[in-house]
N, C-alpha and C positions, 0 to 999 in steps of 0.2 A: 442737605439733599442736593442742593443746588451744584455744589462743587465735588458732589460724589458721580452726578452725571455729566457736569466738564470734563472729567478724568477719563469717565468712561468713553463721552465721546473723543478727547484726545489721542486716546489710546488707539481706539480703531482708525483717526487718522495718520496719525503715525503709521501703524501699521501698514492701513493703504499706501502711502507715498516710501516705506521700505521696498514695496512690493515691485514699484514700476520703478525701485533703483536711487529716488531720493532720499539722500536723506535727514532731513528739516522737511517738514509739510512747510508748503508755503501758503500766504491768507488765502490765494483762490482755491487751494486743498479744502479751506476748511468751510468755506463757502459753495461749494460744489459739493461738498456732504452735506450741510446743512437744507440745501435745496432739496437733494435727494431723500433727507429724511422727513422733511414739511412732506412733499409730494408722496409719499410713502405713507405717511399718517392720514393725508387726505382722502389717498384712495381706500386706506383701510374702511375709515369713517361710511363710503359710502358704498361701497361695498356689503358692509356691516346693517347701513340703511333700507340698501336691495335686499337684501336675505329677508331682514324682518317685514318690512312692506309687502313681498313678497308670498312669507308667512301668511300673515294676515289673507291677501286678498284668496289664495287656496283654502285656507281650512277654518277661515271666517266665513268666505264666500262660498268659492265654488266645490269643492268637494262636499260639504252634507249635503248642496241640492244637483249633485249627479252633475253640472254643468262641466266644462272642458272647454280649453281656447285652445293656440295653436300651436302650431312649432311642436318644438322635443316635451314642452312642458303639456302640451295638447295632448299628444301621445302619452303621458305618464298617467295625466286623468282618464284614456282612454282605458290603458291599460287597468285600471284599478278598478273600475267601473266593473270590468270582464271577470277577473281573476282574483278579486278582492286581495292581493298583494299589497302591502303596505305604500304609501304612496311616498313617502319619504326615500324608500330603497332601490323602489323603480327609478327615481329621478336622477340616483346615482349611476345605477347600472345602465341606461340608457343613453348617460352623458360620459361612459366613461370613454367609448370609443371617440368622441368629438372632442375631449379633453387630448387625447394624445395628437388628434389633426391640428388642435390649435397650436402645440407644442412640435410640430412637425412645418406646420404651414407660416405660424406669425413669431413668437418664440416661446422662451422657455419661462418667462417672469409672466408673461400672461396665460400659459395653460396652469401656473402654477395659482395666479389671484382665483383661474376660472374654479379652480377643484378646490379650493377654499369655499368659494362663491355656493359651489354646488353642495358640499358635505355642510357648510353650515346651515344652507335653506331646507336640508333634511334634519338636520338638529333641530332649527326652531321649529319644524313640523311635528318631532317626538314632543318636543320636553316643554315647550312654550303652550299653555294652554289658553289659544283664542277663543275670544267667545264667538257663537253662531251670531253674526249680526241681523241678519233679516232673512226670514223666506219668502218674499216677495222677489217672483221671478226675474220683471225687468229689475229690481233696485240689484237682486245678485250678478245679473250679467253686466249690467253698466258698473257698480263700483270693484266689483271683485276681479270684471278688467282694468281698473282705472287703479286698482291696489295691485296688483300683477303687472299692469304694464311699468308702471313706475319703481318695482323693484328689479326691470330688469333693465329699464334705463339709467337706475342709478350704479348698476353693477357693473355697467361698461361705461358709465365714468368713471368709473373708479377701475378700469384698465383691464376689467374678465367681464364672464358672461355667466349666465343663469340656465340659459335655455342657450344647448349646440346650434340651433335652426342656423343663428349669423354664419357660425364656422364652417358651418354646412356649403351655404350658400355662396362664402367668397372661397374656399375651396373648390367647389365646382367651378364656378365661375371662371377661375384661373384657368383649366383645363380644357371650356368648351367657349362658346359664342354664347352661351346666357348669362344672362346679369343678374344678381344676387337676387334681384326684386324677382325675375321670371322663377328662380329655386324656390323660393318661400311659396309664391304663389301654389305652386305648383306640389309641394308638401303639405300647403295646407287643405286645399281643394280635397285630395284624399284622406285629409282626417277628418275632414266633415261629411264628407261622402260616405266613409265608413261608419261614423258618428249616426248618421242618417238611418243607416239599416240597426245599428246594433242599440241603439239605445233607441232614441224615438225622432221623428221629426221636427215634430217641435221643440224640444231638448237641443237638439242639432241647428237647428235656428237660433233661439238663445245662446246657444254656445256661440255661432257666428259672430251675435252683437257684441260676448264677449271680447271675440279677440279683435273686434275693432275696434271695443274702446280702450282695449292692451294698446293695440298699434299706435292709438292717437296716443295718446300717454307716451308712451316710449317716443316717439317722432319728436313729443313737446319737451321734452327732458334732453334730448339729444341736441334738440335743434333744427331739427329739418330732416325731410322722409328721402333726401336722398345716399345711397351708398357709400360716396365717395365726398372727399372735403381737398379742394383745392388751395394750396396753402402758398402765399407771397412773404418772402421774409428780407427785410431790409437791416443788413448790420455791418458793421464794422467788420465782425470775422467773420465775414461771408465764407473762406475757403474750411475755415473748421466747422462750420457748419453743412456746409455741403458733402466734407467727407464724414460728417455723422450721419446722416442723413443719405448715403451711397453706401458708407462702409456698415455701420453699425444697424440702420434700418434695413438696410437692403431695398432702396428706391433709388428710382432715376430722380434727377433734379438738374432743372435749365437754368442756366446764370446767361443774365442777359445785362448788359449794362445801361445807366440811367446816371441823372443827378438828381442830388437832394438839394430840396430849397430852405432855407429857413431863415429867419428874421423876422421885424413885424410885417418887412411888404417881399418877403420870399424873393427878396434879390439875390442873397449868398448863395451859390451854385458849388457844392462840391460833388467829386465824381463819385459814385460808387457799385457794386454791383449786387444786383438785385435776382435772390433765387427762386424761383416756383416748381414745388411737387406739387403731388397728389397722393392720399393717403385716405384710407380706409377709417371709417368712424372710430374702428375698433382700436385705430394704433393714434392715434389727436393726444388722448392724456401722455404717452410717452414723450411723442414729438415735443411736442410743449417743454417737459421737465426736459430735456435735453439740449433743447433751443436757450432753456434758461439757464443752464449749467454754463454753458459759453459765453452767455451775452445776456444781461439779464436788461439791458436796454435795449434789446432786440426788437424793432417796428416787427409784428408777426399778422395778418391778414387774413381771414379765413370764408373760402365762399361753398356752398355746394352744387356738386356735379353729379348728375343724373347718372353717368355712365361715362367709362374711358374705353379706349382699344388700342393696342398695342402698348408700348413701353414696357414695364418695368411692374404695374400692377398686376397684371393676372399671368407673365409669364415666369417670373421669379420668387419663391417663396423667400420670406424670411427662414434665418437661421439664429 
């Protein structure tokens, strides 16, 4: 088994390094797939773990007791509430126009994890049969967003989305003076407002606490509730990383020069330069497998940012 998928994987190396004109793969060939396919399996893994988390915290939680949180996925409970439409097929139809913006706005490997993402959280809603865990109103609204919010942080670790609301949001974003945070805001507000009249007030209140204990969830899974993630990267091939990261991401990125210290008392002084972007929560798991494709002793630094203006974030999409 072992030496039927060395073959396999040889072969697609090879092929690769025929493609871009060599021809012998050389060891960083086969190390630079190898990355790519860990990272790949990764994200499937958790991806696979949003979907069914997911699952659960809807048609364990909130859909038997009519409850709804926010975003695209708010909207789909709303919708099903009204027009008893299956709620699995709303979640599709709803997210397909925001699957083509992510495929438009960030690229094509991520609207392709998100319509995975999205057509399997409708599968585990047919065919998966969760049990009703409680009807107890606070226990549904607290854990059914705490099982919701977590399947959709772990789906944008693992490189897509669950719920369009993100895509929504830094697409606007790019276009106007508001920040992802003021879009959601502002999306969600009217699905509770509507929430309010059409179902009941206090249903619409529960649903509230739902999606704030989504949002904490999701924030804790992420890492931090802001937007953006400013990233320091210290390496040897600082220039093929910056033109991965310009050409291949489509971001600006500052190189400013520095020395590195090291020893036991940080006398050894060599020069080198040192890059910083900023990137979007949504694009971190790429950057990452990409950063390591190059340089897998890559010093990489990661802090968050409330909000950026100008540059490279909100006026240039990926392609």
């Amino acid at each position: 088994m072992k030496s039927l998928l060395k073959g396999i994987v040889d072969v697609l190396i090879t092929r690769d390094a025929k493609r871009r004109g060599d021809h012998k793969p050389s060891h960083k060939d086969r190390m630079v797939f190898m990355i790519h396919v860990r990272q790949q399996l990764v994200d499937a893994f958790l991806i696979t773990a949003g979907m069914l988390s997911a699952g659960l915290g809807l048609k364990g939680f909130l859909l038997p007791n009519g409850f709804i949180d926010g975003g695209i996925t708010g909207i789909s409970l709303l919708l099903e509430n009204i027009t008893h439409i299956p709620l699995a097929a709303l979640i599709i139809a709803i997210n397909v126009p925001f699957i083509f913006m992510g495929y438009r706005n960030i690229d094509k490997i991520f609207a392709f994890k998100t319509l995975t993402a999205i057509v399997g959280l409708a599968l585990c809603l047919i065919f998966i049969p969760y049990p009703i865990v409680t009807s107890d109103k606070l226990l549904v609204a607290v854990f059914g967003g705490l099982f919701l919010g977590a399947g959709i942080g772990l789906a944008m670790r693992g490189g897509g989305v669950i719920d369009g609301t993100e895509v929504l949001a830094i697409s606007i974003s790019r276009k106007s003076t508001m920040t992802p945070g003021d879009v959601i805001l502002i999306v969600n507000i009217l699905i509770f407002s509507i929430a309010a009249f059409v179902l009941s007030f206090e249903r619409a209140l529960y649903s509230i606490l739902t999606y704030f204990a989504a949002a904490k969830t999701l924030d804790y899974i992420i890492s931090g509730i802001e937007e953006y993630t400013g990233v320091t990267i210290i390496s040897s091939h600082s220039e093929q990383i910056r033109k991965m990261i310009t050409e291949e991401l489509g971001r600006g990125a500052t190189i400013y020069q520095g020395k590195r210290g090291y020893g036991t008392h940080g006398h050894k002084l060599d020069q080198t330069e040192i890059i910083f972007t900023v990137v979007t929560r949504l694009e971190i798991s790429k950057l990452k497998a990409e950063i390591e494709k190059i340089d897998t002793q890559a010093f990489v630094v990661m802090h968050s940012i409330k909000d950026t203006k100008g540059g490279m974030i909100k006026k240039r999409p990926l392609h």
